[in-house]
C-alpha positions as CSV (number, residue, x, y, z in Angstrom):
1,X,-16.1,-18.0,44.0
2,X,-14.9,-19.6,40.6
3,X,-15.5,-23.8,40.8
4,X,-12.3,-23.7,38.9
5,X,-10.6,-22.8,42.0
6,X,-12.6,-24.1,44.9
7,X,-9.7,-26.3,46.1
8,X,-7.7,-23.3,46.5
9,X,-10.3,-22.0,49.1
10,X,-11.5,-24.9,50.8
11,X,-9.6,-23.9,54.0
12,X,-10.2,-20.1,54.4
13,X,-12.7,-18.4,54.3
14,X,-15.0,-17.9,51.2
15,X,-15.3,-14.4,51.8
16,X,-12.2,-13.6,51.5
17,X,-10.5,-11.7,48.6
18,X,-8.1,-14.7,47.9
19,X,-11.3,-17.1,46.4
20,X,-12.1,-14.5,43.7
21,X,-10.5,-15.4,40.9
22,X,-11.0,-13.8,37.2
23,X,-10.6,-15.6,34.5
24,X,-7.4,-14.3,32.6
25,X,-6.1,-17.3,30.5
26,X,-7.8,-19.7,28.3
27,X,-6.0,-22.1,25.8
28,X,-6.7,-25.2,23.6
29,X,-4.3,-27.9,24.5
30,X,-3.2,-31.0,22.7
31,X,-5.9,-33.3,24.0
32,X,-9.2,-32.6,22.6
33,X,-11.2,-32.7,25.6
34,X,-8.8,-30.6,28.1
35,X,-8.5,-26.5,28.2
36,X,-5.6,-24.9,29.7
37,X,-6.8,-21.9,32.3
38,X,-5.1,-19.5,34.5
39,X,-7.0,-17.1,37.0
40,X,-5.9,-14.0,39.1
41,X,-7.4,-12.7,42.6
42,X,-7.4,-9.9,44.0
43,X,-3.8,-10.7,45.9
44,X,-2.4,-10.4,42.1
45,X,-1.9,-14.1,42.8
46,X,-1.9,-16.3,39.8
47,X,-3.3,-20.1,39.4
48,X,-2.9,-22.3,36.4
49,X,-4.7,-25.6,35.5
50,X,-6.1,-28.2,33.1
51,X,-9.5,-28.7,33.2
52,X,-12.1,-31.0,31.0
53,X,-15.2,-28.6,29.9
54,X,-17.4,-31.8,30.0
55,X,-16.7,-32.8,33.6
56,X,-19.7,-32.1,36.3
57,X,-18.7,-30.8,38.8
58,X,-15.9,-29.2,37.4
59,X,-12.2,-30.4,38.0
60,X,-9.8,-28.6,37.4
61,X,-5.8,-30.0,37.9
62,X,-3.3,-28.2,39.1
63,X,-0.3,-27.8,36.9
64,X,2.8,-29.2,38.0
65,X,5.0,-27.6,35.6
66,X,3.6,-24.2,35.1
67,X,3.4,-22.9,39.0
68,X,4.6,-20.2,41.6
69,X,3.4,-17.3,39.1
70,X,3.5,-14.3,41.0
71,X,2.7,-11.8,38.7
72,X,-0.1,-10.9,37.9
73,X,-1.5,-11.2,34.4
74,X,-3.6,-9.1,32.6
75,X,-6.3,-10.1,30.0
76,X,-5.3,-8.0,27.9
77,X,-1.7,-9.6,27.7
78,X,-0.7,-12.2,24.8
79,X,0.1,-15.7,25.9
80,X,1.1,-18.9,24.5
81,X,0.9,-22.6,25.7
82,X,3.3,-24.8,24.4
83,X,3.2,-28.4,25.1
84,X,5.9,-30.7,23.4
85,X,7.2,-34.4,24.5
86,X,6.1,-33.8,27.6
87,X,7.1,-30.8,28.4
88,X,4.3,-27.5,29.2
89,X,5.9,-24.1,28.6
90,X,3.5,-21.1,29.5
91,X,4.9,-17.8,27.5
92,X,3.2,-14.7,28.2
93,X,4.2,-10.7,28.0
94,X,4.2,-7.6,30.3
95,X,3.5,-4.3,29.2
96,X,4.4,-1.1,30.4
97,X,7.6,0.4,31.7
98,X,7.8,-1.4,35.4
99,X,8.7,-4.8,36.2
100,X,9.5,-7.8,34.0
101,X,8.8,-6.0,31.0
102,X,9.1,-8.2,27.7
103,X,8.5,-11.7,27.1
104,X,8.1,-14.3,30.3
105,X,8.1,-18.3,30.2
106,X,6.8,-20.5,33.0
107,X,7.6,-23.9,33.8
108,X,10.4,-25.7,34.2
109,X,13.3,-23.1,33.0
110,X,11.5,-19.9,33.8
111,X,13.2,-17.2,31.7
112,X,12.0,-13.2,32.3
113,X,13.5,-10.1,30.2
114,X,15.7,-7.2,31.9
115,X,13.6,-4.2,31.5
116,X,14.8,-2.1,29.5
117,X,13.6,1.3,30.5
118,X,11.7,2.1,27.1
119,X,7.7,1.8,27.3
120,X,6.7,-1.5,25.7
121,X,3.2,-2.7,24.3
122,X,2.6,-6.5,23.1
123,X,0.2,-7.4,20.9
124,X,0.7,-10.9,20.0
125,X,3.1,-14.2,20.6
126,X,3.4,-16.4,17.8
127,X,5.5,-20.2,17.7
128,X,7.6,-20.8,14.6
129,X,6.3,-24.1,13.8
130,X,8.0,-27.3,14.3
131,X,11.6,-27.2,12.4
132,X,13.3,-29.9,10.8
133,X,16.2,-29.7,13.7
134,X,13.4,-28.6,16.8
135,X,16.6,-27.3,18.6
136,X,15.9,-23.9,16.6
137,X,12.0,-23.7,17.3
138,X,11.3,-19.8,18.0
139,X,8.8,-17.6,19.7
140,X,8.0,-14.4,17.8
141,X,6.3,-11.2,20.3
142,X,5.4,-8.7,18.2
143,X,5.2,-5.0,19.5
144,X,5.0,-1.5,19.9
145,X,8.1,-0.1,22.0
146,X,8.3,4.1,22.2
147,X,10.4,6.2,20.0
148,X,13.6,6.5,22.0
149,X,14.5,9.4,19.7
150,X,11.7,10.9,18.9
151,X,11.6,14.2,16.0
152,X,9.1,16.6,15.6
153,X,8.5,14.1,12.3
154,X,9.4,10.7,13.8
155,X,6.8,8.7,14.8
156,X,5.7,8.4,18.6
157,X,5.7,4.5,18.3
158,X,7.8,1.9,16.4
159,X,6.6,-1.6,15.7
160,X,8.7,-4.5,16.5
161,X,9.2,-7.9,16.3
162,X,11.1,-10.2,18.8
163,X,13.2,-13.5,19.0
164,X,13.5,-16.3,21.6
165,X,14.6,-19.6,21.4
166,X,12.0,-21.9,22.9
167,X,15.3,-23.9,24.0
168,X,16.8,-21.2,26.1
169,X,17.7,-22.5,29.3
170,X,19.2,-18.4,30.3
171,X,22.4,-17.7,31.3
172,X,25.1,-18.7,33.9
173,X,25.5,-17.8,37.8
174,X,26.5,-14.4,38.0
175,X,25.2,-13.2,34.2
176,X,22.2,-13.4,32.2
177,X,20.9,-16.5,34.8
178,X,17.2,-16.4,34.4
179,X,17.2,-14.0,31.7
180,X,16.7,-14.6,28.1
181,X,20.3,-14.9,26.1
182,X,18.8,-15.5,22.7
183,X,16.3,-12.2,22.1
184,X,16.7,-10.1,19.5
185,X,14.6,-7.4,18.0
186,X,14.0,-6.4,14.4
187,X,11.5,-3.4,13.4
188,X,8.9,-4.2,11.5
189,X,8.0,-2.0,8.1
190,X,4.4,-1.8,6.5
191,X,4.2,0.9,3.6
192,X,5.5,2.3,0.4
193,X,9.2,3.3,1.1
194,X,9.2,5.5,-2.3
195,X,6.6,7.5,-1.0
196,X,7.0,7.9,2.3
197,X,3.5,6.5,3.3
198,X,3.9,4.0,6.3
199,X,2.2,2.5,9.2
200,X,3.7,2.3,12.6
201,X,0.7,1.9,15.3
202,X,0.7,-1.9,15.1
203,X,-2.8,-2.8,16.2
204,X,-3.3,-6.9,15.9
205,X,-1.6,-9.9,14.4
206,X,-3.2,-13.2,13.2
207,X,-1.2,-15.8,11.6
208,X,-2.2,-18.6,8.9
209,X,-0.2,-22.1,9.7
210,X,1.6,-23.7,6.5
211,X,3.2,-27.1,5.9
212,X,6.5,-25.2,5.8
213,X,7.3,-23.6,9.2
214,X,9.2,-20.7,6.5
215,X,5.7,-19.8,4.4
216,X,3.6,-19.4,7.9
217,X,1.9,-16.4,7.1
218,X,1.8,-13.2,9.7
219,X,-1.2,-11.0,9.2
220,X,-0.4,-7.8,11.0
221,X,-3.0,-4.9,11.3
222,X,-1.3,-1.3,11.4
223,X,-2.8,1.9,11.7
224,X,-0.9,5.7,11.2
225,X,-1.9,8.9,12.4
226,X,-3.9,10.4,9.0
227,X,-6.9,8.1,9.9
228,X,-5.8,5.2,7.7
229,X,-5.7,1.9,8.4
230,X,-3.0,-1.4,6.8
231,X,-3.0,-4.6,6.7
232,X,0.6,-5.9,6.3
233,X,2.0,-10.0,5.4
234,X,5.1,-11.0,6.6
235,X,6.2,-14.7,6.7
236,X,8.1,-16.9,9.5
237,X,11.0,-17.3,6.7
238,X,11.3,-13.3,6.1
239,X,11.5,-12.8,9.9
240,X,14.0,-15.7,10.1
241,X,16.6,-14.6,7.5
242,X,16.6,-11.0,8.9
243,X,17.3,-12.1,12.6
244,X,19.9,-14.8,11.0
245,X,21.8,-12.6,8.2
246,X,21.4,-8.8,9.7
247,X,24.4,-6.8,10.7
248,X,23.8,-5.9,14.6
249,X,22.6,-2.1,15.0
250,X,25.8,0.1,16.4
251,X,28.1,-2.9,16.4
252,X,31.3,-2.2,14.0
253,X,33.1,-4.9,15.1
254,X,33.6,-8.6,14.7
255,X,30.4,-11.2,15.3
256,X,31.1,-13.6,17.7
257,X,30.7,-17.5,17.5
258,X,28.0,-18.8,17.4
259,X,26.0,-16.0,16.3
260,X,24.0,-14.4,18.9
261,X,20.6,-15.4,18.7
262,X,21.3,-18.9,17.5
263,X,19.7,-21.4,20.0
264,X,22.1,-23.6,21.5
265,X,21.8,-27.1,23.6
266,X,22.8,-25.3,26.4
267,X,22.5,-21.7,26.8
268,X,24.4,-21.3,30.1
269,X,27.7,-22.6,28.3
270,X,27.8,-20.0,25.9
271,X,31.3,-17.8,25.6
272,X,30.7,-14.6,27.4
273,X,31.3,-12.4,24.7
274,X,27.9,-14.1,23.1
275,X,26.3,-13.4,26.3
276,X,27.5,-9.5,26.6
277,X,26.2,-9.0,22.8
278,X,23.3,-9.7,23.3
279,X,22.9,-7.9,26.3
280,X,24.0,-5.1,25.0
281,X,23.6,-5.3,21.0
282,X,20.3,-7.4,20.5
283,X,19.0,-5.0,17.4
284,X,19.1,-5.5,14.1
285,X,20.2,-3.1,11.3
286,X,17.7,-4.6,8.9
287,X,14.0,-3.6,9.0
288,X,11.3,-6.5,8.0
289,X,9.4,-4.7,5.2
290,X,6.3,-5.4,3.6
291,X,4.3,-3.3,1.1
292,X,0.4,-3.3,2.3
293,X,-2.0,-6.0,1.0
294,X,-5.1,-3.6,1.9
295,X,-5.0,0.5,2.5
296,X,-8.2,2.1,3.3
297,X,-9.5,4.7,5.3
298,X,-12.0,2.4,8.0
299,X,-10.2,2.4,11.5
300,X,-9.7,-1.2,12.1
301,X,-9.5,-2.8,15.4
302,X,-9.0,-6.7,15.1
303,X,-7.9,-9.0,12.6
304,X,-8.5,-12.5,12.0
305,X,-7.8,-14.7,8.9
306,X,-9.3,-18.1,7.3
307,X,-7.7,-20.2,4.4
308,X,-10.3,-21.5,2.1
309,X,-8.0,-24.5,0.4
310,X,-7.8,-23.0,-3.6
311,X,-9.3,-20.2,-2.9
312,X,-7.6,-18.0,-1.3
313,X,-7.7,-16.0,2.2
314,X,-10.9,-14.2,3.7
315,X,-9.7,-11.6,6.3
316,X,-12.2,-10.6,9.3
317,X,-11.6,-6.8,10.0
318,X,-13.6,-5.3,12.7
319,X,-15.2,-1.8,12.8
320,X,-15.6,1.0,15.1
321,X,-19.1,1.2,15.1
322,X,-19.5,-2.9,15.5
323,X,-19.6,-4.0,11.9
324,X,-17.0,-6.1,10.2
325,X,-15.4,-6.0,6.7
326,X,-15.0,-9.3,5.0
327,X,-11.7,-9.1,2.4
328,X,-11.1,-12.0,0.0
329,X,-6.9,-12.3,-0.4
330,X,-5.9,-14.0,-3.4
331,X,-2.7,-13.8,-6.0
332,X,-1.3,-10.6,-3.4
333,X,-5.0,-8.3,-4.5
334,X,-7.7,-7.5,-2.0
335,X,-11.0,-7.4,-2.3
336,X,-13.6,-6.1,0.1
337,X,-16.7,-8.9,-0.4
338,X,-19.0,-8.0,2.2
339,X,-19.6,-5.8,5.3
340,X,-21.3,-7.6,7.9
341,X,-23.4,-6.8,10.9
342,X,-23.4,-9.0,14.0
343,X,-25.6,-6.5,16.4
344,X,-28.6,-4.9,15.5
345,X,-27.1,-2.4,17.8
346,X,-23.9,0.6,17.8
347,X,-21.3,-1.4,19.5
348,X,-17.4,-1.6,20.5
349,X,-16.2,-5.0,19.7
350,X,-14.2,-6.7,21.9
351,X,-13.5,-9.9,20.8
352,X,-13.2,-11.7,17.6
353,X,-12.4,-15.6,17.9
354,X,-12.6,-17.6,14.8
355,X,-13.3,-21.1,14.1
356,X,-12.7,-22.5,11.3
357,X,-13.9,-26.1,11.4
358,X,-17.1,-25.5,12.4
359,X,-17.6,-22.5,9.9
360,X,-18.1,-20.0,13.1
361,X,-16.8,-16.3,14.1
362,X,-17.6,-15.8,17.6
363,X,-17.8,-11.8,18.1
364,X,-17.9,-10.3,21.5
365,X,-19.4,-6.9,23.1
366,X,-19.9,-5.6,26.7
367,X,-23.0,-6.8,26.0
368,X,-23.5,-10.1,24.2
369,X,-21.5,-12.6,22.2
370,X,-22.9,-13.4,18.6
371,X,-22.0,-16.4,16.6
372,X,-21.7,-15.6,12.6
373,X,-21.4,-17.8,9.6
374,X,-18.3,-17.5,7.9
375,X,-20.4,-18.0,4.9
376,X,-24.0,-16.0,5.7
377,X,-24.7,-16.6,2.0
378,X,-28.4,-15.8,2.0
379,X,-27.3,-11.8,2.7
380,X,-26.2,-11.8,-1.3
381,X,-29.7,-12.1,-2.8
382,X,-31.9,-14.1,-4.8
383,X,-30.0,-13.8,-7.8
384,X,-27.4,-16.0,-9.3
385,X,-25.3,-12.8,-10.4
386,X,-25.6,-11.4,-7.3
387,X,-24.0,-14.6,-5.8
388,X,-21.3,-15.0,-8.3
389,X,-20.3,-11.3,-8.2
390,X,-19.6,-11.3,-4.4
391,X,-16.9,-13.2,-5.1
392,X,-17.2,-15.1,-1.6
393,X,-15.1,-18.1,-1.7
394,X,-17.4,-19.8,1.2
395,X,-20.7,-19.2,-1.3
396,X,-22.3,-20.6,-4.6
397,X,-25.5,-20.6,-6.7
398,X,-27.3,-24.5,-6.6
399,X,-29.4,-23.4,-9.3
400,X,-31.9,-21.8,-6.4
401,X,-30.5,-20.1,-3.6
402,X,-27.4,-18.6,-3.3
403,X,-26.1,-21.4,-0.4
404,X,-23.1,-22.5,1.2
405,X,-20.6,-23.6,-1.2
406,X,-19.9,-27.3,-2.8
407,X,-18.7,-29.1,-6.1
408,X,-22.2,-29.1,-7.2
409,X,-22.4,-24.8,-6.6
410,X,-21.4,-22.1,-9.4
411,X,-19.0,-19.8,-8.4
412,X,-15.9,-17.9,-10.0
413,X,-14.0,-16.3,-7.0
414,X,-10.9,-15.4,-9.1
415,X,-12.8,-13.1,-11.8
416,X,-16.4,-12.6,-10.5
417,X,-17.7,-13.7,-13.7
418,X,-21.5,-13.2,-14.1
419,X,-21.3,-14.7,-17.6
420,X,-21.1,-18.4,-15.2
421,X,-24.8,-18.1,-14.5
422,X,-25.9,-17.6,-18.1
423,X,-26.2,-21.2,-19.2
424,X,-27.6,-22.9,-16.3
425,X,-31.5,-23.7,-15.1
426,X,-32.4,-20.9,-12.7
427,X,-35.6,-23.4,-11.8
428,X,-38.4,-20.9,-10.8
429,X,-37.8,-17.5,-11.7
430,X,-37.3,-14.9,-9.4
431,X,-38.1,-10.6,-10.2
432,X,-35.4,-9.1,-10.5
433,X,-36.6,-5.7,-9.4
434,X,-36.6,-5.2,-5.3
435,X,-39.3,-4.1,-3.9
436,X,-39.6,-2.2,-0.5
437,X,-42.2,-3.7,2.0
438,X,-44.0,-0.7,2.1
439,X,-45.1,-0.5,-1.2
440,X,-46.5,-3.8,-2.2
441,X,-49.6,-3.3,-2.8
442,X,-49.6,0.5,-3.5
443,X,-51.1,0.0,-6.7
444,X,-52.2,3.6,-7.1
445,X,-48.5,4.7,-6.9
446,X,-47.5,7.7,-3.9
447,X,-48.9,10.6,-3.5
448,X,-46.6,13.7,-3.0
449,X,-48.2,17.2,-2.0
450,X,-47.6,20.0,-4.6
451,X,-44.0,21.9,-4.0
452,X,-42.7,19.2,-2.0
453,X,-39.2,18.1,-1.5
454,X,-39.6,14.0,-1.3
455,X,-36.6,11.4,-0.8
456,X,-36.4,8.1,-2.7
457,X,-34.2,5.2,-1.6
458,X,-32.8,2.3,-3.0
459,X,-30.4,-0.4,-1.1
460,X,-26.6,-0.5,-2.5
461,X,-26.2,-4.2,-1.7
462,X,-22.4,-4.4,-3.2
463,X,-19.8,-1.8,-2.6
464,X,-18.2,-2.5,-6.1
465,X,-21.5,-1.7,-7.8
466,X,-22.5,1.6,-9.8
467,X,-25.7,3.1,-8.4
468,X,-28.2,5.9,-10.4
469,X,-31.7,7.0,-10.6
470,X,-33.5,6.9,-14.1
471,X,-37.2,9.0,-14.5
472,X,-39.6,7.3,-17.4
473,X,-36.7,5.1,-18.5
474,X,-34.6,7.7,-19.9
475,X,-30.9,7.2,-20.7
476,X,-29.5,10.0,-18.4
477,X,-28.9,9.0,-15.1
478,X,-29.3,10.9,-11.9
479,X,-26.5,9.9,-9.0
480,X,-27.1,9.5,-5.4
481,X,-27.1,11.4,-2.3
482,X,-25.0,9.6,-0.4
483,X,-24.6,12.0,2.2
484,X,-26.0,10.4,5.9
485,X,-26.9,7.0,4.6
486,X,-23.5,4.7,4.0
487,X,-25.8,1.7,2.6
488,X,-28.4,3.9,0.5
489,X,-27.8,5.4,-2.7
490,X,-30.7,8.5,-2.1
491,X,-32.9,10.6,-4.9
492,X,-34.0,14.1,-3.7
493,X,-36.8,15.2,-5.9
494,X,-36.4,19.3,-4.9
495,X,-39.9,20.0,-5.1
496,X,-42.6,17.8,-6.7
497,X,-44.8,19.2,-9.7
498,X,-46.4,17.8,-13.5
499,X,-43.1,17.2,-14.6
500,X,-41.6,15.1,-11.9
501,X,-44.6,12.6,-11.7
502,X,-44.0,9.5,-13.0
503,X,-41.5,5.9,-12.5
504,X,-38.4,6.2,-10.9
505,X,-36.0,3.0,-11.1
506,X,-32.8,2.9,-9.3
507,X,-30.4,0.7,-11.5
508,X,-27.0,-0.9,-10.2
509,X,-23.9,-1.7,-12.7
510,X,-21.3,-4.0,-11.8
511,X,-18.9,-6.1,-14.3
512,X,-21.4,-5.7,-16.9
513,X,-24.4,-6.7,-15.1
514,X,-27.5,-4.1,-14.6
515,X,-30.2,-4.7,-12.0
516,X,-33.3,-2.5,-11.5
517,X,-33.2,-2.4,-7.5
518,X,-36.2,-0.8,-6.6
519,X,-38.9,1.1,-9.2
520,X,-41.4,3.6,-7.7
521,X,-44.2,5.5,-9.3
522,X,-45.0,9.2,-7.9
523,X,-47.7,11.0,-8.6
524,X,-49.2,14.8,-7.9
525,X,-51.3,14.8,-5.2
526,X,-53.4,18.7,-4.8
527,X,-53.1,18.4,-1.4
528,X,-51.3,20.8,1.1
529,X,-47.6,21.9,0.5
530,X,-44.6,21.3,2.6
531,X,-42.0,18.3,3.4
532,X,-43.5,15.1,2.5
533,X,-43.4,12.8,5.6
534,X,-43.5,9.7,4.2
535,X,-41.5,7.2,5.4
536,X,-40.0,4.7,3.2
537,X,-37.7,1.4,5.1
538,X,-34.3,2.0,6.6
539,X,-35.1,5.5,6.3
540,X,-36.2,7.4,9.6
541,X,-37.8,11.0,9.7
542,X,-34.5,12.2,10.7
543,X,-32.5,11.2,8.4
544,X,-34.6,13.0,6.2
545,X,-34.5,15.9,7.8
546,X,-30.7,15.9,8.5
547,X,-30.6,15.4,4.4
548,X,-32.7,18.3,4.1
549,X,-31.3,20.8,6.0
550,X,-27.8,20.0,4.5
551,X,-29.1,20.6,1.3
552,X,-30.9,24.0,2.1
553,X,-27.4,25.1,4.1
């Protein structure tokens, strides 16, 4: 039994179904110390109440306004908590084709949507902000709904975005009375419209709060069917003109007054003609477009977003196989800084929550929940190039250590300018050349059998960087084998005799700057023939044997 619910199940009997609660909701509220929670049993009952994390035992009050939730409501379903002059609003979404589908608001004017038939996916509810009249603060669902006309070259899914006014109060007896009477739709556009190229399988939204409720920024992840994935800005002001300005899809005639969709004191006064339109014509003609900020061919699956004040925007994007991209936003450009890996471990992430004033990502799996850095500075090397280049607006160089950023730290996010670190006191100095682990100390060089084939590897540590293989220092350089290593830039010497003895550097070029990465000296050993099985770091056996059978075939 959950202590958050042990009131609840005080008078039956602990065994039963009805005292199993899971966990479903969990907001932040307005005081500090309180946290807004909702559970479901196995009844498909629904409990709501405010509890302080600190309190022992646990306590958990009942709330007065947000009760009588029938429904039962899935994890996996957005939801909002809205608390203003002393009023709690609970807003959260049903999926599917049965039931309430659309958006629903508990509390005290508890509002549900007509279904309308079509199969319907949310993905996110965002508020508007506070407005300088609050009688037009909005709630914004975004969403998938299916093609109601689909083509052998439409796509199966369009992406939406949805209206309410936080002030609706529903309609009067006999029409519209507990149902919204101020949503409206609007489909939502991320691509090039010259060339066709667009992405409809909207996949996650995170928004960035501004002082202006109209520059909110909306950071919505998209994904198409060619295996590519977008990441698409829209602002609360762009969403707001279109629902405001928009001729109504399929409606030739007049508009009536007000304008449907405006929120009103009181919604159950409005003429029915108002009340029929949007009933029947809640669609607008105009699309809200955006061309993509980032195109690329990872599969995303999350997205959240932090503003670094004059810096720009780092964007969180999570990975299939568990890893994360890290994308620095500024003047409208993208730029990929780092990929990071929170399990040492193949995984599905679940769960991405960030928190911005304590510098945390919180990432969850089936298996564990890992808290990241938003800086992790040290991964960027001992170098002050190395720092600068990586562009990371949460890093700088101190003159040691590549370190969490300050006033005191050198750092050029806008250009990446290596050039910064060329006048300053790099205190002790550190090699530039990188050395595997398992060659310190192999003096006499490695010995490869006559005939051999034999793999060198050499870290890429930036994704913007050039990486090639140079033998005695000459000018012509060899490129990797990147095939079945994405973070190694591989050297297949075919078979090892006289001529291929000797140092082999691998050198990176980025903005200018050249590094020697790792240097290795080979030399002939008489010994038998065959594979060479030595086996250098990051680089199992069969890896090397994948690399050499694709070679042979």
């Amino acid at each position: 039994m959950s202590p958050v619910f042990r009131e609840e199940c005080r008078s039956n009997d602990s065994t039963s179904p009805d005292c199993h609660y899971n966990i479903t909701v969990l907001h932040k509220t307005n005081d500090p110390n309180q946290l807004f929670l909702c559970g479901t049993n196995g009844q498909q009952h629904t409990l709501c109440c405010y509890m302080n994390p600190s309190d022992d035992p646990f306590n958990c009050t009942r709330s007065k306004a947000i009760q009588n939730i029938q429904q039962h409501i899935n994890e996996t379903e957005p939801t909002l908590l809205i608390e203003s002059s002393g009023v709690e609003e609970f807003y959260t979404t049903h999926s599917g084709t049965e039931g309430s589908v659309g958006i629903n608001r508990f509390g005290k004017n508890r509002l549900w949507t007509d279904n309308s038939g079509t199969e319907q996916r949310y993905v996110s509810l965002v508020a508007s902000g506070q407005r300088e009249d609050r009688l037009q603060d909005r709630l914004y669902a975004f969403y998938i709904e299916k093609n109601r006309h689909p083509r052998l070259d439409s796509d199966l899914w369009v992406p939406r975005v949805a209206q309410v006014c936080m002030a609706d109060r529903g309609g009067p007896k006999g029409y519209l009375q507990f149902r919204w009477t101020s949503k409206l739709s609007a489909r939502l556009f991320c691509g090039y419209q010259d060339s066709r190229l667009s992405f409809t399988q909207l996949v996650d939204v995170n928004t960035v709060l501004a002082e202006r409720w109209q520059d909110t920024r909306v950071y919505a992840l998209f994904r198409n069917g060619w295996g590519m994935s977008a990441v698409c800005v829209y602002t609360i002001g762009d969403i707001d003109r279109i629902f405001k300005t928009s001729n109504f899809k399929g409606h030739t005639g007049s508009v009536p007054i007000p304008r449907p969709g405006k929120c009103v004191e009181d919604s159950t006064r409005l003429p029915m003609e108002v009340l029929k339109m949007v009933d029947k014509v809640s669609e607008m003609e105009e699309c809200v477009t955006s061309k993509p900020l980032l195109v690329t061919h990872h599969y995303y699956h999350h997205i959240r977003v932090d503003r670094v004040q004059g810096k720009g925007n780092v964007l969180f994007l999570s990975l299939g196989n568990g890893g994360i991209h890290k994308v620095l936003e500024r003047d409208g450009h993208a730029f990929v800084i780092a990929e990071l890996q929170p399990f040492n471990y193949r995984a599905h992430i679940l769960s991405m929550m960030l928190h911005s004033s304590t510098g945390k990502l919180y990432v969850g799996s089936s298996r564990e929940l890992v808290q990241i850095d938003l800086g992790s500075c040290e991964q960027y090397g001992a170098q002050c190039e190395d720092c600068v280049l990586a562009r990371d607006p949460y890093c700088g160089w101190d003159g040691h250590h590549c370190t969490t950023a300050t006033n005191k730290t050198i750092q050029d996010v806008e250009n990446g300018n290596h050039q910064v670190c060329s006048n300053i006191s790099r205190g002790v100095t550190a090699s530039k050349v990188y050395f595997p682990r398992s060659l310190v100390g192999a003096a006499d060089g490695i010995r490869v059998s006559q005939s051999s084939k034999y793999f060198l590897h050499c870290p890429t540590l930036s994704s913007h960087a050039e990486y090639s293989w140079r033998h005695h220092g000459n000018t012509t350089a060899t490129p990797c084998i990147s095939r079945g290593s994405e973070h190694q830039c591989l050297l297949l010497i075919e078979s090892m005799g006289p001529e291929q003895q000797g140092t082999y550097s691998c050198v990176s070029e980025e903005r200018g700057y050249h590094r020697t990465l790792v240097q290795y000296q080979l030399q002939l050993d008489s010994g038998a023939t065959g594979l060479a099985s030595h086996r250098l770091p990051c680089l199992g056996l069969g890896l090397v044997l994948t690399l050499v059978l694709t070679l042979l075939c």
